[in-house]
C-alpha positions in Angstrom: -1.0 9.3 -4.6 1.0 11.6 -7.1 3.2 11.1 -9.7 7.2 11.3 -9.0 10.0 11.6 -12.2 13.4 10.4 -11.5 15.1 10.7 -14.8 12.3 9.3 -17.3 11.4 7.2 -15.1 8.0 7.6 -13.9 7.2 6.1 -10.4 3.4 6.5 -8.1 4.3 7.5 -4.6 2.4 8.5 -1.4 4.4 10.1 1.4 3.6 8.4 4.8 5.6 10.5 7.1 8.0 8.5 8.4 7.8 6.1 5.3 7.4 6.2 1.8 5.3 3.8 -0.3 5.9 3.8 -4.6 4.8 1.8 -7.1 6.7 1.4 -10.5 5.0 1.9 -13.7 6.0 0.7 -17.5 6.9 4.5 -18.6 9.5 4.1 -21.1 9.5 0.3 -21.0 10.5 0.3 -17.0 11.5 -3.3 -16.3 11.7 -4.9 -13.1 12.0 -8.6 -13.8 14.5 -10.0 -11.5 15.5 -12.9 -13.7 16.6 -10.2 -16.1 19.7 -8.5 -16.4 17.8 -4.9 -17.2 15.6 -6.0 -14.3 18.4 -6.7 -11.8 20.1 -3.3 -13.1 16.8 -1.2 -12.0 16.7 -2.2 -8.8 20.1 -2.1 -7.7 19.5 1.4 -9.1 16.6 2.1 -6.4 19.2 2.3 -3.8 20.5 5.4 -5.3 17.0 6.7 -6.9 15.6 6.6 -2.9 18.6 7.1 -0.9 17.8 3.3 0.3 20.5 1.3 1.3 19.0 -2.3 0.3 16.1 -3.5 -2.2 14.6 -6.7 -0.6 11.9 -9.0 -2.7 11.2 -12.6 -2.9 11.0 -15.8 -4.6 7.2 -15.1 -5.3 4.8 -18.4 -5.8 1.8 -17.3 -5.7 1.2 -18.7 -2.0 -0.4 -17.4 1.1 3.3 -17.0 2.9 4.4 -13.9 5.1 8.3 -13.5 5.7 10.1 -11.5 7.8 13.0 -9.3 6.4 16.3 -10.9 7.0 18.9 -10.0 4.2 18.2 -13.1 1.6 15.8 -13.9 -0.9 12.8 -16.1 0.4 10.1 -18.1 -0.9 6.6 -16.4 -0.2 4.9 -13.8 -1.9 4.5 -11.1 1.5 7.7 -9.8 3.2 7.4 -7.3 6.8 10.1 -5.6 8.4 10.6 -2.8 10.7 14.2 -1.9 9.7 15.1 1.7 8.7 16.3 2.1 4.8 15.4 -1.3 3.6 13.0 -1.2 0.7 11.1 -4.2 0.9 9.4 -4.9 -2.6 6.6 -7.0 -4.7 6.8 -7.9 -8.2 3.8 -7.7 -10.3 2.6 -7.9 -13.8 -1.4 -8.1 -13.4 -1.5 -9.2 -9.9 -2.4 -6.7 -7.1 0.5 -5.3 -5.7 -0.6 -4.1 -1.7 2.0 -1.9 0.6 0.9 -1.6 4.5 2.8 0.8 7.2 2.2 1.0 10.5 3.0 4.5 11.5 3.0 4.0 15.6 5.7 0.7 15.6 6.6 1.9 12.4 6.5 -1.7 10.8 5.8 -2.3 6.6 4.6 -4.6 4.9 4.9 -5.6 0.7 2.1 -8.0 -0.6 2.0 -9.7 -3.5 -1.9 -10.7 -4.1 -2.7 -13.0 -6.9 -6.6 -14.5 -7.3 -4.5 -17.7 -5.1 -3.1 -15.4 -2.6 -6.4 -13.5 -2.2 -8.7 -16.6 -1.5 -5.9 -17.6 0.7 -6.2 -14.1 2.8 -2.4 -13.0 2.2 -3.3 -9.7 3.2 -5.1 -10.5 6.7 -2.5 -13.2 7.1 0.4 -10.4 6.8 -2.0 -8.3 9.6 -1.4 -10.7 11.6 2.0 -11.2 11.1 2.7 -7.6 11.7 0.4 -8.3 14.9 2.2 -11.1 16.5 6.3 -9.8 15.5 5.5 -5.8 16.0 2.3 -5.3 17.5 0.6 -3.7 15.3 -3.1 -2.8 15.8 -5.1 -2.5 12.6 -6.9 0.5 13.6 -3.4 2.1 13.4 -2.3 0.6 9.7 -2.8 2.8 6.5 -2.8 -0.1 2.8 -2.5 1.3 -0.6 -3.8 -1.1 -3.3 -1.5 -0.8 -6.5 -2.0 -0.7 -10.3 -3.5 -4.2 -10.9 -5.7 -5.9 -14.0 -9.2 -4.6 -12.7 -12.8 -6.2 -13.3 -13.2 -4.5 -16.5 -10.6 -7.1 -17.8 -10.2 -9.2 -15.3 -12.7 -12.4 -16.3 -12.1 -15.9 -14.3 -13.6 -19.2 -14.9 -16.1 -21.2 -13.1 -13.7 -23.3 -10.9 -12.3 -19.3 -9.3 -16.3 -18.3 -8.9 -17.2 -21.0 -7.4 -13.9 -21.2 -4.8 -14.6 -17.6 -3.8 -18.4 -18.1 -3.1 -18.9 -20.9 -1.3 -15.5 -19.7 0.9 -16.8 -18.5 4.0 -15.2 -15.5 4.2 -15.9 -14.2 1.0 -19.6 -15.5 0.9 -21.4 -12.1 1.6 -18.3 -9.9 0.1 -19.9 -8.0 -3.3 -16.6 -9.0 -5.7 -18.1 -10.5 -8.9 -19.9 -8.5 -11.7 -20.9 -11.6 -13.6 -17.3 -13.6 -14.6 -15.7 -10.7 -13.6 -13.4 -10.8 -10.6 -12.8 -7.2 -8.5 -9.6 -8.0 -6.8 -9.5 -4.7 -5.2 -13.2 -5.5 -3.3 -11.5 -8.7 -2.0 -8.8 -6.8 -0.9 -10.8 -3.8 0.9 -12.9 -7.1 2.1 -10.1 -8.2 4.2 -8.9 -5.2 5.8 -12.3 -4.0 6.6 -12.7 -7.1 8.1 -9.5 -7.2 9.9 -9.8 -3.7 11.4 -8.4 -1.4 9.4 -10.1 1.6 9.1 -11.6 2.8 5.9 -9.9 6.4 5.7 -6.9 4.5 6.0 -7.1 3.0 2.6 -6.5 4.0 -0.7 -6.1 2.0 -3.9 -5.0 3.5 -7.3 -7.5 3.2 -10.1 -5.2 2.2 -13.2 -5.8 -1.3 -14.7 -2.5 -2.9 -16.0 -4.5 -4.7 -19.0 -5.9 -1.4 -20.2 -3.1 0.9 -20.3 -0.8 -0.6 -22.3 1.4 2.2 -22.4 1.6 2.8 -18.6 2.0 -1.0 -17.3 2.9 -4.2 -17.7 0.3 -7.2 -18.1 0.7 -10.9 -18.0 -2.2 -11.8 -19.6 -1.9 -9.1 -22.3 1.8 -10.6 -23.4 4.1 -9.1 -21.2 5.8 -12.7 -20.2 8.8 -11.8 -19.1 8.7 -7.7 -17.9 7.3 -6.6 -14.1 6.5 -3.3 -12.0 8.3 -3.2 -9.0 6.1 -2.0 -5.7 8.1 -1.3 -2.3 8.3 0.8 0.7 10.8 1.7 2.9 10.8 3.6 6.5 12.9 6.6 6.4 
């Protein structure tokens, strides 16, 4: 992934060929919060940033729900389309932010992965979406993991522990380093085990909590400010 400046505006972008996948950062106080008037500003400003002609996102609640693209905002927190120039988007604040493409049907996906939407599978549950409306084959999908609050910083509870090892899924997955959670092992858990191939992967190594310069955390304060993560085939 490599660094991309549009005005002072720093974005992380990986060219896919016949898609392109960016993640927002906090560079100069970037703000992406919807419910905000700066937010809603930036990304009707995407359009012309990209040469997009439409931002989609959703009305994210932390669920395990996969929507298909159709023009409004919907509840759900994973949105697929295989529409040309739509930029189809994830907010994020702490939570990992996941972007799939499927070069061959030339299908995306955006994923919103909280700890609930991660021991709910969101991401294999968006596979299979993209299965079922596009037929997409795994083998064939390339997934960047975001900038997301990492295990250095990330500490959970008993009650998450104890969900994620006695689920069945998770139960031989390596993803706790004592009450710290890796989100991004949970994530490479379920497309390993979904078929995606491991060259296809990449995940970004930045932690939202530590770089408090670079992006914007939840738990560190940042209530009301977001990244924005999207892709869009060209």
């Amino acid at each position: 992934m490599t660094i991309t400046y549009i005005g002072k505006n720093e974005f992380i972008t990986e060219d896919l060929g016949t898609a392109a996948a960016v993640f927002s950062t906090a560079k100069n106080d970037m703000n992406f919060y919807r419910k905000s008037n700066e937010g809603k500003t930036n990304l009707d400003s995407l359009k012309n940033w990209f040469s997009v002609d439409s931002v989609a996102y959703l009305s994210q609640v932390h669920s395990d729900m996969v929507c298909i693209y159709d023009g409004t905002v919907q509840t759900g927190d994973a949105i697929i389309t295989d529409i040309p120039g739509v930029a189809i988007g994830v907010f994020t604040a702490d939570c990992v932010p996941v972007l799939i493409y499927d070069p061959v049907r030339k299908a995306a996906a955006a994923v919103h992965s909280g700890w609930r939407g991660t021991f709910s599978r969101i991401v294999c549950k968006t596979i299979e979406k993209m299965e079922k409306e596009y037929g997409s084959e795994p083998s064939s999908l390339v997934a960047l993991i975001g900038p997301h609050i990492r295990d250095c910083c990330y500490e959970v509870g008993d009650e998450v522990i104890t969900k994620f090892k006695n689920d069945e899924f998770y139960k031989d997955a390596d993803i706790f380093a004592g009450t710290h959670l890796s989100m991004e092992k949970c994530i490479l858990w379920q497309l390993k085990k979904y078929g995606v191939l491991e060259k296809n992967m990449k995940a970004e190594s930045q932690c939202t909590f530590c770089n408090r310069s670079e992006f914007h955390s939840y738990r560190r304060g940042d209530i009301g400010k977001r990244q924005f993560s999207f892709i869009y085939i060209k």
